[in-house]
GULOFI-434943 format. One record per residue: x, y, z of N, C-alpha, C, O in turn; residue in three letters. Coordinates in pm, whole numbers, padded with zeros to 5 digits, always signed. Layout:
N
XYZXYZXYZXYZala/...
end
This chain:
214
-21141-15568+07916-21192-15591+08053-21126-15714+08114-21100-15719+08235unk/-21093-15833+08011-21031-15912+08085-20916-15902+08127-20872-15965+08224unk/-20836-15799+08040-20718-15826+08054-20682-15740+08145-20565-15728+08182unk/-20804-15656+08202-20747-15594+08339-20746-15629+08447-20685-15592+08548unk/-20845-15733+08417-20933-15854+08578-20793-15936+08562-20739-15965+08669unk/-20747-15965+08479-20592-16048+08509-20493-15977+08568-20447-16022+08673unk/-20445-15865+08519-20374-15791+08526-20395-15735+08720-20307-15693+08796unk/-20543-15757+08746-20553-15669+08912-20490-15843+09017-20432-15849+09126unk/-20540-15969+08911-20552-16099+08979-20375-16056+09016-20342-15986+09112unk/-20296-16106+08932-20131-16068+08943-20059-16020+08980-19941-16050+08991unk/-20147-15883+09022-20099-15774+09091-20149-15825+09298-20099-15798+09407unk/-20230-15880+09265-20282-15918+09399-20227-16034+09473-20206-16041+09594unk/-20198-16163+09344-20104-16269+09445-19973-16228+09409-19895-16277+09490unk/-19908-16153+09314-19754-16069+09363-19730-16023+09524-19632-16045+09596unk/-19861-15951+09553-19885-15874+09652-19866-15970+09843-19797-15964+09945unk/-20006-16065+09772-19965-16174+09927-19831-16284+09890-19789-16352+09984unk/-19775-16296+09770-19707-16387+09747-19537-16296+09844-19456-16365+09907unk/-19522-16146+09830-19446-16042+09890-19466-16052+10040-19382-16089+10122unk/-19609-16007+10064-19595-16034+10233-19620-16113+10301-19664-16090+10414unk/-19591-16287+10231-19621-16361+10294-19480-16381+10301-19495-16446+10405unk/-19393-16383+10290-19198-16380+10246-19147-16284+10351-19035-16289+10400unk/-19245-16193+10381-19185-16069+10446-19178-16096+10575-19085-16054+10644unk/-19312-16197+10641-19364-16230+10763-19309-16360+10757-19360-16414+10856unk/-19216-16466+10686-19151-16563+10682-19009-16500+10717-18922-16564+10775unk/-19000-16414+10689-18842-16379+10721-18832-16316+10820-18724-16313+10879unk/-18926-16258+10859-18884-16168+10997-18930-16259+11106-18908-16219+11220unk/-18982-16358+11095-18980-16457+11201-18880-16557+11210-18843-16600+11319unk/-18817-16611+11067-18683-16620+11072-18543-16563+11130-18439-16624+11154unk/-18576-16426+11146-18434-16313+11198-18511-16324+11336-18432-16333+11430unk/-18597-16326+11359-18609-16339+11508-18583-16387+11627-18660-16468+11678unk/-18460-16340+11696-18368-16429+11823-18478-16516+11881-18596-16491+11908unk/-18407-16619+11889-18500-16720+11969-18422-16708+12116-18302-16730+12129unk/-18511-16669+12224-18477-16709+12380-18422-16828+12412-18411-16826+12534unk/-18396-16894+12385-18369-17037+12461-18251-17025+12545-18183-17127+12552unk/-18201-16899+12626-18045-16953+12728-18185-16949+12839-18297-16900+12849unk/-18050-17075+12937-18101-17099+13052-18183-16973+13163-18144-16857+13165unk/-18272-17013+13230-18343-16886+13299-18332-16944+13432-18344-16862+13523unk/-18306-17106+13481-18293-17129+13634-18253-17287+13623-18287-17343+13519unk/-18180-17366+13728-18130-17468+13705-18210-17527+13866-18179-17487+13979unk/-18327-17642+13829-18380-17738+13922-18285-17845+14013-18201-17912+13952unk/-18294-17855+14112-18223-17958+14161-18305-18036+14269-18376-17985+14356unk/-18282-18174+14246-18355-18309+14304-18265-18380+14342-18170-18392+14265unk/-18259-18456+14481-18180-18580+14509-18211-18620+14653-18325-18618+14699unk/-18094-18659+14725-18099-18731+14884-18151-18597+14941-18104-18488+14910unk/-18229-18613+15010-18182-18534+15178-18269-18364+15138-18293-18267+15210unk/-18297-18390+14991-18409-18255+14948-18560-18294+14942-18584-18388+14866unk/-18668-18241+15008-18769-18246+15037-18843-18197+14893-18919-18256+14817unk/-18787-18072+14893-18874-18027+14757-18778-17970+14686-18676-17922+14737unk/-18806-17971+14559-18697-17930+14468-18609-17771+14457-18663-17663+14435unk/-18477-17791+14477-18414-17624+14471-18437-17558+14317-18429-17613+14207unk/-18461-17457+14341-18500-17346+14211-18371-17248+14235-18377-17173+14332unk/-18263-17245+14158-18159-17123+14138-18194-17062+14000-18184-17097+13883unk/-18244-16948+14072-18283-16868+13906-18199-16758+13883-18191-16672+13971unk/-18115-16743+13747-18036-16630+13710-18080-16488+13758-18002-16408+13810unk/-18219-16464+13736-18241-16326+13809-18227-16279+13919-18193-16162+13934unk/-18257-16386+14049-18251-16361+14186-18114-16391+14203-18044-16310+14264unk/-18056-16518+14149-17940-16548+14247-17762-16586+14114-17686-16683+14113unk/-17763-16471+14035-17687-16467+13902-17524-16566+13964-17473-16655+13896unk/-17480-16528+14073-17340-16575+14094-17357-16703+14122-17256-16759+14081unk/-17456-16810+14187-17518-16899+14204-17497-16983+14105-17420-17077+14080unk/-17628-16897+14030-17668-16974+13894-17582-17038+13805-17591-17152+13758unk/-17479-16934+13782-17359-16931+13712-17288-17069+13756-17271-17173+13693unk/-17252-17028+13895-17167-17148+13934-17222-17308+13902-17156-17409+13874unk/-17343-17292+13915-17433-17436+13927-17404-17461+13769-17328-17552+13734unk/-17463-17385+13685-17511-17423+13529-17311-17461+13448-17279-17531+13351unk/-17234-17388+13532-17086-17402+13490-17085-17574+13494-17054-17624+13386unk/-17107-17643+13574-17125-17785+13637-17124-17864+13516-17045-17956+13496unk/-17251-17811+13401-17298-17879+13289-17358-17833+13163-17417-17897+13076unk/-17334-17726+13173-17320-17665+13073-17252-17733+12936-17277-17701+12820unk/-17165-17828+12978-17035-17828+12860-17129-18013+12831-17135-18066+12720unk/-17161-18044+12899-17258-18195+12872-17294-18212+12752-17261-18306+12679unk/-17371-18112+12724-17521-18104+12560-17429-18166+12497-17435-18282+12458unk/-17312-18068+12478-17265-18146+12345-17095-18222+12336-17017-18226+12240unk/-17079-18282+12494-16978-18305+12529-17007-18506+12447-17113-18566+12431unk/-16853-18554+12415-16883-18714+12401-16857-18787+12515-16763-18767+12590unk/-16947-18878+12527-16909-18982+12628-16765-18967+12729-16718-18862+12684unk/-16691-19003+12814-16578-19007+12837-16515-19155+12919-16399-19196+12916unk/-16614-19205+12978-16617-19343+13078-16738-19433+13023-16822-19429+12933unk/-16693-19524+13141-16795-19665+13110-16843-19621+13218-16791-19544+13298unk/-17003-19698+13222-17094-19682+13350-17027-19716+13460-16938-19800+13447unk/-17054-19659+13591-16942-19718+13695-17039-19806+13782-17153-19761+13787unk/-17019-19909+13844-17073-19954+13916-17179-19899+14011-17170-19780+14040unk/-17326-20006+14086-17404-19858+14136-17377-19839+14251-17409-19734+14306unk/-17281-19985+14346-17222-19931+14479-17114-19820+14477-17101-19749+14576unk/-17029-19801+14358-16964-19724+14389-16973-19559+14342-16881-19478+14336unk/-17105-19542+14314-17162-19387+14242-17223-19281+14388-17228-19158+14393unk/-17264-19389+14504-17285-19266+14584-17418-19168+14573-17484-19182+14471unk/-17453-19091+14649-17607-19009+14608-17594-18944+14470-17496-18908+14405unk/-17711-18941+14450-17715-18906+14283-17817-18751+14347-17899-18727+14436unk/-17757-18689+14252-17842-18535+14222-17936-18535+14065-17893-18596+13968unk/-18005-18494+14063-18083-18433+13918-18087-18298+13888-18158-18220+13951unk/-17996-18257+13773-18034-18079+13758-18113-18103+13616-18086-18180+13523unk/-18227-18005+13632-18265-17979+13516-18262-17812+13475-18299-17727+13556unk/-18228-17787+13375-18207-17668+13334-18331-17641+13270-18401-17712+13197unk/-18345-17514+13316-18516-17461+13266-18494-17334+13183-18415-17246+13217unk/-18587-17328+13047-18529-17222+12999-18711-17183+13008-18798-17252+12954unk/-18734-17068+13081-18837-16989+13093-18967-17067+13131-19083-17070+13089unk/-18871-17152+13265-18942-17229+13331-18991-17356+13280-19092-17412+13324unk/-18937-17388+13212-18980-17516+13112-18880-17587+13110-18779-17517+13113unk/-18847-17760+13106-18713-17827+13104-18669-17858+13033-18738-17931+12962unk/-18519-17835+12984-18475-17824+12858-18367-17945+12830-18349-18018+12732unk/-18291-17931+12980-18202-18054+12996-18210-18127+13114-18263-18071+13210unk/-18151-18286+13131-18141-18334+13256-18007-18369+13268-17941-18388+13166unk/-17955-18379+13381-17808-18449+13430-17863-18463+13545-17951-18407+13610unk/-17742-18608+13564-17745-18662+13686-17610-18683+13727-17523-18737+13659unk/-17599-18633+13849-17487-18623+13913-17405-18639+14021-17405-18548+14104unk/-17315-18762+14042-17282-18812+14183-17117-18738+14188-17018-18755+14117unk/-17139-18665+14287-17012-18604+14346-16962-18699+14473-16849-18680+14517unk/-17033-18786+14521-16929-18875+14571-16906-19013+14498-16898-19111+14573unk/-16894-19036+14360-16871-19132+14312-16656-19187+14312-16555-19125+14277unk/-16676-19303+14362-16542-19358+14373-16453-19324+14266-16465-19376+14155unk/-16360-19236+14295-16244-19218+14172-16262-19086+14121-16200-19033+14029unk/-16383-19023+14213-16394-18865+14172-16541-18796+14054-16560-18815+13934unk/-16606-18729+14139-16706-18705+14060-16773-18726+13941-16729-18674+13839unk/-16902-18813+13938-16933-18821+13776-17037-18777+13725-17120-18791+13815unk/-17094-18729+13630-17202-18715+13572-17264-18779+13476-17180-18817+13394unk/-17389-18814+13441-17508-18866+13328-17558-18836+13295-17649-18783+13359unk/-17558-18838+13131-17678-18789+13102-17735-18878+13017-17677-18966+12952unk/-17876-18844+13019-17959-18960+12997-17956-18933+12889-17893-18832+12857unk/-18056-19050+12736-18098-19029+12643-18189-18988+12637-18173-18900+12552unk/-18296-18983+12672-18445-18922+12698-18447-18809+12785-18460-18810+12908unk/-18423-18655+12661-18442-18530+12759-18572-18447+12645-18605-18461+12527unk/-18617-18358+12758-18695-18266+12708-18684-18199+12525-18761-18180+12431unk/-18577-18187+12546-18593-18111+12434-18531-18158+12319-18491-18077+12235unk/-18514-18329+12296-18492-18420+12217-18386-18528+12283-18298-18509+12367unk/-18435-18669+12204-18346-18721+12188-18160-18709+12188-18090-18642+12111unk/-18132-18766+12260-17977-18764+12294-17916-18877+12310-17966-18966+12379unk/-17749-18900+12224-17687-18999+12281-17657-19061+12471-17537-19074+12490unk/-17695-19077+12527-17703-19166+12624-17540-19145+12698-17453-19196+12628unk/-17489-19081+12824-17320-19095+12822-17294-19091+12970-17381-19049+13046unk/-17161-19138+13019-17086-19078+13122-16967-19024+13105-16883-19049+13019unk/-16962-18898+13252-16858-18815+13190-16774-18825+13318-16822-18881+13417unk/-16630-18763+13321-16590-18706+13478-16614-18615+13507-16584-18522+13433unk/-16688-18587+13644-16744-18403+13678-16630-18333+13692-16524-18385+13659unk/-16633-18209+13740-16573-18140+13770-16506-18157+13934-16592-18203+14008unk/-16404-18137+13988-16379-18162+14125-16489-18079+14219-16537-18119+14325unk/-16525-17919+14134-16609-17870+14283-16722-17881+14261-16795-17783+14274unk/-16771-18001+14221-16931-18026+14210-17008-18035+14348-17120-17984+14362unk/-16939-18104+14453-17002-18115+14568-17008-17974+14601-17119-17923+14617unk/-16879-17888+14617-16930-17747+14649-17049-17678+14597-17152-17637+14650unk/-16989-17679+14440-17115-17633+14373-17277-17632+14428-17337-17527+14450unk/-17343-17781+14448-17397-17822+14501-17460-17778+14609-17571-17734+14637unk/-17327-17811+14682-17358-17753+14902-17422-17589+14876-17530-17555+14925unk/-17337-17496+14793-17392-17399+14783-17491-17340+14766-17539-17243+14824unk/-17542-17432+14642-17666-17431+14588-17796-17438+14665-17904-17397+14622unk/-17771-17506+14802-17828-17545+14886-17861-17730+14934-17933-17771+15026unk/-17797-17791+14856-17790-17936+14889-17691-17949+14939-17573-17917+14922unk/-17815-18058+15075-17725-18118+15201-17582-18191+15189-17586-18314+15189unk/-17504-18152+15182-17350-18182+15185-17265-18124+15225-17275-18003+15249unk/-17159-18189+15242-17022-18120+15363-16969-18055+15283-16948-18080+15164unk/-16932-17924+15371-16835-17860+15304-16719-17920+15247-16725-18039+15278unk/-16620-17898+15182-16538-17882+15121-16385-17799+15100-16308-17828+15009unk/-16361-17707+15190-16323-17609+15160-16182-17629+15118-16102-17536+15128unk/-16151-17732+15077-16000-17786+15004-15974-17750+14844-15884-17712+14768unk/-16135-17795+14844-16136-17770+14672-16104-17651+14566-16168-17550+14539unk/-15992-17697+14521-15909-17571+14436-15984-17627+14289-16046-17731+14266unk/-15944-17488+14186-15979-17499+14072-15898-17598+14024-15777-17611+14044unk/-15993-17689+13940-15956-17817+13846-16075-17896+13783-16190-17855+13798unk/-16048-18003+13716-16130-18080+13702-16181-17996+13504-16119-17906+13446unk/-16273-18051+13466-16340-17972+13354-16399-17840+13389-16496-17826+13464unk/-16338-17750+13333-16368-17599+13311-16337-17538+13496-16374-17432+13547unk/-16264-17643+13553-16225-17505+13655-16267-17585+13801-16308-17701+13805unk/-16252-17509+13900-16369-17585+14062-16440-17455+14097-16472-17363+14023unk/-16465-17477+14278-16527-17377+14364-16470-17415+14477-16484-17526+14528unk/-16400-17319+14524-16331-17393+14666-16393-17283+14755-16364-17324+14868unk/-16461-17167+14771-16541-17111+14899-16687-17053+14892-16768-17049+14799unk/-16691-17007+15032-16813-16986+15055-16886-16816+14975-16869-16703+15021unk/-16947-16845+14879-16984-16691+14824-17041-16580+14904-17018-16459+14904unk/-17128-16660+14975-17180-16613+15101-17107-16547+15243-17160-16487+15335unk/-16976-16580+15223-16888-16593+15347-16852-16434+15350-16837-16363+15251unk/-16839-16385+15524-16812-16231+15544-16656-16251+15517-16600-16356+15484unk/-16590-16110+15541-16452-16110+15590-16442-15987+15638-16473-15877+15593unk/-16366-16041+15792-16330-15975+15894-16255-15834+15873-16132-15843+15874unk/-16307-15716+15856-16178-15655+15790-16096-15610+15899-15993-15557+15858unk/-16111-15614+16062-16068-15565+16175-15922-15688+16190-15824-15659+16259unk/-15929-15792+16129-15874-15921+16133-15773-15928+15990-15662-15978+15973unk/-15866-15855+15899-15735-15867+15791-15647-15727+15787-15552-15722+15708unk/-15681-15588+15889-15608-15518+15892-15500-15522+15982-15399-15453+15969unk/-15529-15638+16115-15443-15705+16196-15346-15775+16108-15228-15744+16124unk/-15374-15857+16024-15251-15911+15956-15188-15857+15879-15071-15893+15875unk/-15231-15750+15786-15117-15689+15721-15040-15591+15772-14927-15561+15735unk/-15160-15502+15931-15009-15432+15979-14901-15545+16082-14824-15494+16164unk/-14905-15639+16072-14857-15770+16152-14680-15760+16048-14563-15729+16073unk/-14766-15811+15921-14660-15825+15798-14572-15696+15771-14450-15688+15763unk/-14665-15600+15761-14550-15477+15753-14488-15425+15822-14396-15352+15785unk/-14527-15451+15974-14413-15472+16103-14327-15523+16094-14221-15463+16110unk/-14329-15680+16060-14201-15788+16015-14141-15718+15892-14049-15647+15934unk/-14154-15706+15752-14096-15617+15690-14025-15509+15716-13912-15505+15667unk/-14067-15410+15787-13996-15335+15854-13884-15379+15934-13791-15298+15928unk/-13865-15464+15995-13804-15480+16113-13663-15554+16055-13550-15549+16104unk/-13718-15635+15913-13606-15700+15841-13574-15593+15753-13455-15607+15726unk/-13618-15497+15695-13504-15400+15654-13461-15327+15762-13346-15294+15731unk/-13488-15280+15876-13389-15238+15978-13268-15280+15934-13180-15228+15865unk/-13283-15401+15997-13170-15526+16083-13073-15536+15983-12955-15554+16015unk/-13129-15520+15793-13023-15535+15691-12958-15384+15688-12835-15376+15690unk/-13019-15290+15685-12971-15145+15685-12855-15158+15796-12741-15134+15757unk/-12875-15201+15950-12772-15192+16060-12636-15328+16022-12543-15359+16096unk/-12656-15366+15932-12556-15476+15890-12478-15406+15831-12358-15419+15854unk/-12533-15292+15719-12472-15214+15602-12399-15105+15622-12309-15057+15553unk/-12455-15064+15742-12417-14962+15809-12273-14994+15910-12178-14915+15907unk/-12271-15100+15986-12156-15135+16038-12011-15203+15966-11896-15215+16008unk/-12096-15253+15799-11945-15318+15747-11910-15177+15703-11790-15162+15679unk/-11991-15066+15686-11953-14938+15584-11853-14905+15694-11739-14871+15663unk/-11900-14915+15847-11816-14822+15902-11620-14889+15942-11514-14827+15953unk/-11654-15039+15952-11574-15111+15959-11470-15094+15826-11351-15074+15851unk/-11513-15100+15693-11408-15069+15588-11385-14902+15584-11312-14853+15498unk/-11448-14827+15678-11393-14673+15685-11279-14658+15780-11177-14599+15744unk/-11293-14717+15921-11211-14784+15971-11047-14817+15946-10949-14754+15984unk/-11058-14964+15850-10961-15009+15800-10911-14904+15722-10789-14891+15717unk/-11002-14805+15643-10906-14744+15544-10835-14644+15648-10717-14644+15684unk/-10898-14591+15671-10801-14441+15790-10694-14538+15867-10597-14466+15891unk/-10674-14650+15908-10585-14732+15940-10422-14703+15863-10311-14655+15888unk/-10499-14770+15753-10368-14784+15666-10303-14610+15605-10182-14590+15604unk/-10384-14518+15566-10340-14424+15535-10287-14395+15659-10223-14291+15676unk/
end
């Protein structure tokens, strides 16, 4: 009798000792959510804070989170710059399912060309403390996003991971761009004419000379 009351005991913590391993591991294999779901923005001239969320506004989002994305785990690159010469400062915080995960701070008119900060004290731990050089189309980025700032529309790709030099939003004329290319293929035309009637008169000129001499 005892040795069956042991024998059921063994069989029973085998049993939770199995599915307690089973429910440890499959919460282990379990993707954790954490990519960004919307990027906050705070600074001059904003009343209440901009919300760009990947679901509503994906080409947006993209562009904004491109900005700093590469930060988390980027090193230092500069010394602090002076605070007359940093210009309005922005705050993005990146929210992952509405919750804040990261902060940067970011002056696109800082002297010598865009910079960013990030602090040591973020949401979702402790961090080395740094400054970096932004990207050149941060102000675009930005303006787009909906913070008050001048356009830009000079800004070509450069800077870290690339720029934004137009308006995403912007129409195009197609009554205006079919004006210019039949414009161009008029001129095209008109310069192979003019080379064809060149080719055509030396052909006839050395036909010419030859019936001459024979």
């Amino acid at each position: 009798m005892m040795v069956r009351t042991a024998i059921t005991r063994l069989v029973a913590v085998a049993v939770s000792v199995a599915l307690s391993a089973g429910v440890t591991t499959a919460a282990q294999a379990a993707p954790k959510d954490d990519k960004p779901s919307a990027v906050e923005i705070k600074g001059k001239g904003i009343s209440e804070p901009i919300v760009v969320r990947q679901a509503d506004e994906p080409r947006t989002f993209e562009m904004l989170l491109t900005e700093v994305d590469w930060l988390a785990a980027a090193r230092p690159q500069t010394s602090a710059p002076k605070n007359d010469k940093l210009g309005d400062k922005f705050t993005l915080t990146i929210l992952v399912k509405d919750a804040p995960s990261l902060i940067y701070d970011l002056y696109p008119h800082a002297a010598g060309g865009p910079r960013a900060y990030r602090p040591a004290k973020q949401p979702s731990g402790k961090k080395s403390a740094g400054w970096f050089y932004g990207r050149l189309s941060m102000s675009e980025s930005l303006r787009l996003s909906g913070a008050p700032l001048e356009a830009k529309p000079d800004v070509v790709h450069g800077g870290i991971g690339g720029g934004v030099g137009q308006d995403l939003k912007a129409d195009v004329d197609p009554v205006e761009s079919a004006s210019e290319v039949f414009t161009e293929v008029r001129r095209l035309f008109l310069l192979n004419g003019a080379v064809l009637v060149v080719i055509l008169v030396g052909l006839a000129g050395m036909a010419f000379l030859i019936r001459r001499r024979i």
